[in-house]
C-alpha positions as CSV (number, residue, x, y, z in Angstrom):
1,X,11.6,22.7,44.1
2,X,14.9,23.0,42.2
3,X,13.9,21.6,39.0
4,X,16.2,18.5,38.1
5,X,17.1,17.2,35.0
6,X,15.7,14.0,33.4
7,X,17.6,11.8,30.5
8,X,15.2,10.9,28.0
9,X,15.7,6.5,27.5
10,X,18.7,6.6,24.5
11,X,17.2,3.7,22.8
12,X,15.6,4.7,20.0
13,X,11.9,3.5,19.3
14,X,12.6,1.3,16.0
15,X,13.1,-1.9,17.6
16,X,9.8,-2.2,19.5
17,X,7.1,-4.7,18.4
18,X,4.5,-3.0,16.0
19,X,2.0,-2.3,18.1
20,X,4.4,-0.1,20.5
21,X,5.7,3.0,20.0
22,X,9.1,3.6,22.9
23,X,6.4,3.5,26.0
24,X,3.0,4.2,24.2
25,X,0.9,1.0,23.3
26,X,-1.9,0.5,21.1
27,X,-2.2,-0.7,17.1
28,X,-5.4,1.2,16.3
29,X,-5.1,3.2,13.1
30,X,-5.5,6.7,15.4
31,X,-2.1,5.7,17.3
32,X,-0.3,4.8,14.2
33,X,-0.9,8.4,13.1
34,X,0.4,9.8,16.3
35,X,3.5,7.8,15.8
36,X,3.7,8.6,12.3
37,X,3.2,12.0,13.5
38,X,5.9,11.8,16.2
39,X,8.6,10.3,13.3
40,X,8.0,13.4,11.0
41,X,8.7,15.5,14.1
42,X,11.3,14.1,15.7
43,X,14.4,15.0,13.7
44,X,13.7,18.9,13.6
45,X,13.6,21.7,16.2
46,X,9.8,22.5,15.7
47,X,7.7,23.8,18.4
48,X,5.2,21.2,19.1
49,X,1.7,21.3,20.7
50,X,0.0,17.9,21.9
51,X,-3.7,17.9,22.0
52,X,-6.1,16.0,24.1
53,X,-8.3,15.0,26.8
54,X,-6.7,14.2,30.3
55,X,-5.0,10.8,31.2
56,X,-4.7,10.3,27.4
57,X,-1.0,10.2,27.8
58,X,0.3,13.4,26.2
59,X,3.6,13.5,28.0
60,X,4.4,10.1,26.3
61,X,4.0,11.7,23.3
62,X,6.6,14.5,24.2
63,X,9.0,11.6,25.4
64,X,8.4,9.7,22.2
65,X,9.9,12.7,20.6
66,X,12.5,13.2,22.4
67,X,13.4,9.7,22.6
68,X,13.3,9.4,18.5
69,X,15.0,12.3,18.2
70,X,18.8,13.8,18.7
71,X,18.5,15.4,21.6
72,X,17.4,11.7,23.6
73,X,20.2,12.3,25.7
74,X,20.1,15.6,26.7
75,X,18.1,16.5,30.0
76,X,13.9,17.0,29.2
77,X,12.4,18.8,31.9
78,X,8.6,18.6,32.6
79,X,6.6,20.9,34.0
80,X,2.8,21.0,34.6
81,X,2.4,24.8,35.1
82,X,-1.3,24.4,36.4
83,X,0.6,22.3,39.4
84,X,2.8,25.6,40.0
85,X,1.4,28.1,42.6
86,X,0.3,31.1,40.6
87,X,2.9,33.1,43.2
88,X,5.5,31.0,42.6
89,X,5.4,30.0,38.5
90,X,7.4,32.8,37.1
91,X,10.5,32.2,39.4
92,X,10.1,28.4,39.0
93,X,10.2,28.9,35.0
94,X,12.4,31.7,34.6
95,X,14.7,31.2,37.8
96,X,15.7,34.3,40.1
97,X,18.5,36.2,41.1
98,X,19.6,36.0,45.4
99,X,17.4,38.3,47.2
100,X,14.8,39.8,44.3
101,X,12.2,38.7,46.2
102,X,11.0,37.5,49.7
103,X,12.4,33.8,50.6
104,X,14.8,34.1,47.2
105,X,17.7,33.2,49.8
106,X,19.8,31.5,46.4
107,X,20.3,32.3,42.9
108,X,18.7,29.5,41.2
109,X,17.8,28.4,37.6
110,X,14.3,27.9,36.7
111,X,13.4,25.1,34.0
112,X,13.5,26.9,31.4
113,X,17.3,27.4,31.5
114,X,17.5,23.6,33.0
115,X,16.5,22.1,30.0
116,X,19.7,24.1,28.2
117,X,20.7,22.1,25.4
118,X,17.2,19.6,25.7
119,X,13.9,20.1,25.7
120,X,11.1,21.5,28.1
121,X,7.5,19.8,28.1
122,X,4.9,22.3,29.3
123,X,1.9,20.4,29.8
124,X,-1.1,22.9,30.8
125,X,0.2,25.9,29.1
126,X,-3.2,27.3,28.6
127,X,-3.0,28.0,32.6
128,X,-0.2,30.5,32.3
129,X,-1.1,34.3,32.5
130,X,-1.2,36.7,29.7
131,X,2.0,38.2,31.3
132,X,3.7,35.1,31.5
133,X,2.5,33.8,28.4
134,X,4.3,36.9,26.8
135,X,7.5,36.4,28.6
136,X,7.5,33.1,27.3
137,X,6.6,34.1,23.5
138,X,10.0,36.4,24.1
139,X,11.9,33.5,25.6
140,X,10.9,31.1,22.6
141,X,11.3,34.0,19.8
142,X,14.9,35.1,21.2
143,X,16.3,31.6,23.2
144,X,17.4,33.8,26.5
145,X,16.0,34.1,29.8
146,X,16.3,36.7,32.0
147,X,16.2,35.4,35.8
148,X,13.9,37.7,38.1
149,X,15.9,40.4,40.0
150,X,18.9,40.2,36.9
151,X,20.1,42.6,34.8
152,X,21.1,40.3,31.8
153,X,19.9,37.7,29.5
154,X,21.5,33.9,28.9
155,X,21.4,32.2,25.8
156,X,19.1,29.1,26.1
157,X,19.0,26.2,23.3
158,X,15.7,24.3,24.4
159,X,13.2,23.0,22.4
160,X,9.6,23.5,23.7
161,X,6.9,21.3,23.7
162,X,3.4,21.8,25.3
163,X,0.2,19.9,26.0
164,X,-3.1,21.2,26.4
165,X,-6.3,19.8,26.6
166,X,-8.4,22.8,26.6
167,X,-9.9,24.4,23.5
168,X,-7.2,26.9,22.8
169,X,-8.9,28.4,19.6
170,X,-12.2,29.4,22.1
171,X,-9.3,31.0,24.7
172,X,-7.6,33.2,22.0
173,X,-11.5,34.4,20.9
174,X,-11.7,35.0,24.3
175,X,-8.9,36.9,24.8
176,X,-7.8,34.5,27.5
177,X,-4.6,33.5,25.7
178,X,-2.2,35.1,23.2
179,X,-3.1,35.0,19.4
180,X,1.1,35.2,18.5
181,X,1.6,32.7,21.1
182,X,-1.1,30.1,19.9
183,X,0.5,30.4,16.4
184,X,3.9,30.0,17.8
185,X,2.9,26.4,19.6
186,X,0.7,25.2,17.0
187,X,3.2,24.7,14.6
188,X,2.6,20.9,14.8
189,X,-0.2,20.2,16.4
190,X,-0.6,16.0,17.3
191,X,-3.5,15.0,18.3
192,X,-3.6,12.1,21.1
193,X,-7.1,10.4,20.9
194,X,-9.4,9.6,24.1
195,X,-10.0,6.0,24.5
196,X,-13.1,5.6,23.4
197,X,-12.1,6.5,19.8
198,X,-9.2,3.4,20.4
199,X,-11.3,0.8,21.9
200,X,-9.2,-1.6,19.8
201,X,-6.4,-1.1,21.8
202,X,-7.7,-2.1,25.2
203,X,-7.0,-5.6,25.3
204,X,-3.1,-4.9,24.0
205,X,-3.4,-2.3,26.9
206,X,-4.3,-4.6,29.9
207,X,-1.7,-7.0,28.5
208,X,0.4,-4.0,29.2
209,X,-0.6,-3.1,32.5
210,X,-1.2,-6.8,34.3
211,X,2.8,-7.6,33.3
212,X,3.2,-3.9,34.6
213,X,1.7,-4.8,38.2
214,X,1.8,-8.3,38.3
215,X,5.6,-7.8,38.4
216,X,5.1,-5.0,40.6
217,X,3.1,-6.8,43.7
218,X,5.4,-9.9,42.9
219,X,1.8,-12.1,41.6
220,X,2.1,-14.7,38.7
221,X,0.7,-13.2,35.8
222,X,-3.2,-12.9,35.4
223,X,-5.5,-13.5,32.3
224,X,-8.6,-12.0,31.7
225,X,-11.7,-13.4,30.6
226,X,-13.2,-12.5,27.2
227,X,-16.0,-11.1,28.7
228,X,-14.4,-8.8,30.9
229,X,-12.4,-7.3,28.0
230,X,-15.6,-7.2,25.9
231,X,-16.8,-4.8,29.1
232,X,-14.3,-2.8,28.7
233,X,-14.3,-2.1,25.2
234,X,-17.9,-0.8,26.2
235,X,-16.8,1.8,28.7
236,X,-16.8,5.2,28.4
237,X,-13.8,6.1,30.1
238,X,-13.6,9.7,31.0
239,X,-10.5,9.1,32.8
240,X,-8.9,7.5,28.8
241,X,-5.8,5.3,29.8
242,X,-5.2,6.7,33.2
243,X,-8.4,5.4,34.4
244,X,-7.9,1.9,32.9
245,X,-4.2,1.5,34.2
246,X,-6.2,2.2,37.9
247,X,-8.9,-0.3,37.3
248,X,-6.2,-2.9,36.1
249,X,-4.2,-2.2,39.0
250,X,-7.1,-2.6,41.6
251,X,-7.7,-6.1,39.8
252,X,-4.0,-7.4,40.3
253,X,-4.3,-6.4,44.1
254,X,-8.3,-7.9,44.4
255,X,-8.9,-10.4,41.8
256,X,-8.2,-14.2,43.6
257,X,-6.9,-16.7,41.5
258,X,-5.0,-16.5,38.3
259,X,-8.2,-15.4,35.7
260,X,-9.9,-11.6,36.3
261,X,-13.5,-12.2,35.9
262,X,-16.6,-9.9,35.4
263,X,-17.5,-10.5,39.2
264,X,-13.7,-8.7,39.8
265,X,-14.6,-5.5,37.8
266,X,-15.9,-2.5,39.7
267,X,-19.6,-2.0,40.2
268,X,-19.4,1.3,38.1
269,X,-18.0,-0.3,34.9
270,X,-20.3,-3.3,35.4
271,X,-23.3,-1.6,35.6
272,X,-22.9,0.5,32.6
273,X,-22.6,-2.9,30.7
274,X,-24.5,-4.2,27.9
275,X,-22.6,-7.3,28.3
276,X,-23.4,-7.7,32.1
277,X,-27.1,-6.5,31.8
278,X,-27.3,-9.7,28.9
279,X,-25.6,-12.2,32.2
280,X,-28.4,-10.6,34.7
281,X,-31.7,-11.5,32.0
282,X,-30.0,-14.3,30.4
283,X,-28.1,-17.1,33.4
284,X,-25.1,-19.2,32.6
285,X,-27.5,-22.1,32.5
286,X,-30.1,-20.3,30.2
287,X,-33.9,-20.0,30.9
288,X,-37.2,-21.8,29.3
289,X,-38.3,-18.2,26.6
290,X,-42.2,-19.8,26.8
291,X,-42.4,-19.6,30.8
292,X,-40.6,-16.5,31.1
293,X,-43.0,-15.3,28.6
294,X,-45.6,-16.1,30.1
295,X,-44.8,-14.9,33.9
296,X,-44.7,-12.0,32.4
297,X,-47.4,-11.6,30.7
298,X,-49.0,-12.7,33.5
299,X,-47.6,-9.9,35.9
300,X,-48.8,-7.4,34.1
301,X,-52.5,-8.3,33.3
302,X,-52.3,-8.8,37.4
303,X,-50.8,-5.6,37.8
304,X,-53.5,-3.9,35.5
305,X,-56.5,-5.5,37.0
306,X,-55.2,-4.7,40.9
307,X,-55.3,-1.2,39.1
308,X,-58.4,-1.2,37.4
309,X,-60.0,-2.7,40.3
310,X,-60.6,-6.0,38.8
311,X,-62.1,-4.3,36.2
312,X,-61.1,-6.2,32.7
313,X,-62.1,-3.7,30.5
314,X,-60.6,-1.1,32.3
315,X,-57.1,-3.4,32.6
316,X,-57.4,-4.1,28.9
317,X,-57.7,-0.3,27.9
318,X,-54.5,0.2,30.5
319,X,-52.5,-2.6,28.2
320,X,-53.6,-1.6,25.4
321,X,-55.1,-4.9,24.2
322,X,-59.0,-5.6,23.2
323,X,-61.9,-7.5,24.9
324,X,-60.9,-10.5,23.4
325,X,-57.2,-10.6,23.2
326,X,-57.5,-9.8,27.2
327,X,-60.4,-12.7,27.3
328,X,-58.0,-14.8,25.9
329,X,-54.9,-14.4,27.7
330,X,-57.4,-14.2,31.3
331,X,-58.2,-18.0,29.9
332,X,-55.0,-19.2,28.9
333,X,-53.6,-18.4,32.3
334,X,-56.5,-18.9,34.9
335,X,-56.7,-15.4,36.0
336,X,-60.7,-15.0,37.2
């Protein structure tokens, strides 16, 4: 695919409200160090590495940069190189020369020289090769490229930044990925934090997303319950703010009526719930403590004597109790 070039939104990020950052939301004290982190940055021409877990939004980051910074309208080009067929990935970075290869029917640029004069994201860089990863060292160090099957370099102005969210200090004591290139990237290094380490910023999140796709599926706007956001605050989510922009999705599309509701939520999130396991023991309508006490206590000096053969010596060595704490509870509830 002929790699296009994308225009960066011109507005700067000043004029947003304070707990968003251009298109990142969230007013937790880890996300206003990321945008703190993305101010200091955005002015210079510094190699920067994003860190973190999948579906934490690390390309936001990148566009938050580029947005804040003076090259917001000059093309950004993104590229996850673990998407790119290993066959293919040098050619579709570097570009190639008319005929220096099977199917290279056409000169074409690769993205590298598409983001000329902008910036190139490479999220997954720990995926590239040692040979490639070398090539791109040169490429960074020198700003040219050298298309496949070409004799001469161009002269490329393109600021790179990358995303990660493997453990690229384990990779270069591995050998797995180039020492000069990892100090090369990691000249500033931000750090986007999972979820759970934000769970403060959930609720300003499904704000976010319900205006999102309420707007999308043409649906008047939804609330949520407290309850349902207190859920949510309690899940893990492995998937960070991908996963919660699907679940809030799937609740514009399923929820009926205008409030989302624990019932809505899916069976996985509920079940993980403290806040749900506290609706299952204690009902809307509350329950009498003494006669649920007492039920079951009675169920298990039941279950011990079926055991112990109607044996209440035996059933009292089972519950741990003594002769006359299990003669006093067979009394007090008419169990012969």
């Amino acid at each position: 695919m002929r790699p296009r070039p994308v225009l960066v939104n011109s507005q700067t990020c000043d004029a947003t409200p304070r707990h968003v950052f251009c298109d990142m939301v969230g007013g937790s004290e880890a996300m206003r160090r990321v945008y703190e982190a993305i101010r200091r940055v955005a002015d210079s021409r510094t190699t920067v590495v994003i860190r973190g877990e999948s579906g934490t939004g690390k390309e936001l980051v990148a566009r938050a940069i580029v947005a804040s910074g003076p090259r917001r309208d000059r093309p950004f080009i993104s590229v996850n190189a673990a998407a790119l067929p290993e066959t293919l990935i040098e050619a579709e970075l570097f570009g190639h020369e008319k005929g220096s290869f099977t199917g290279a029917h056409a000169s074409r640029a690769g993205h590298i020289e598409a983001a000329d004069g902008g910036t190139l994201f490479l999220d997954e860089i720990s995926s590239l090769d040692l040979q490639l990863q070398g090539k791109l060292l040169r490429a960074l160090e020198e700003h040219q490229v050298q298309r496949i099957g070409s004799k001469t370099s161009k002269n490329i102005d393109f600021r790179l930044i990358t995303a990660t969210n493997d453990d690229l200090e384990d990779l270069v004591r591995s050998g797995r990925f180039r020492e000069d290139l990892y100090y090369r990237i990691q000249v500033f290094p931000i750090y986007m934090p999972p979820l759970r380490e934000r769970t403060e910023d959930i609720a300003l999140l499904v704000d976010h997303f319900l205006r999102i796709y309420c707007a999308e599926c043409n649906k008047p706007i939804k609330h949520v319950e407290p309850e349902v956001i207190e859920v949510l605050e309690e899940h893990s989510w492995p998937g960070n703010v991908r996963e919660l922009e699907n679940v809030v999705q799937r609740l514009v599309l399923m929820a009926e009526g205008p409030v989302i509701r624990l019932k809505d939520l899916p069976s996985q999130i509920l079940m993980s719930s403290t806040v749900q396991q506290d609706a299952l023991l204690i009902p809307e309508q509350g329950i009498s403590f003494t006669a649920e006490i007492a039920r079951i206590e009675t169920a298990y000096i039941q279950a011990a004597l079926r055991r112990c053969n109607g044996s209440k010596t035996a059933a009292a060595a089972l519950l741990h109790l003594n002769r006359q704490q299990m003669k006093y509870l067979c009394r007090k509830y008419r169990i012969a």
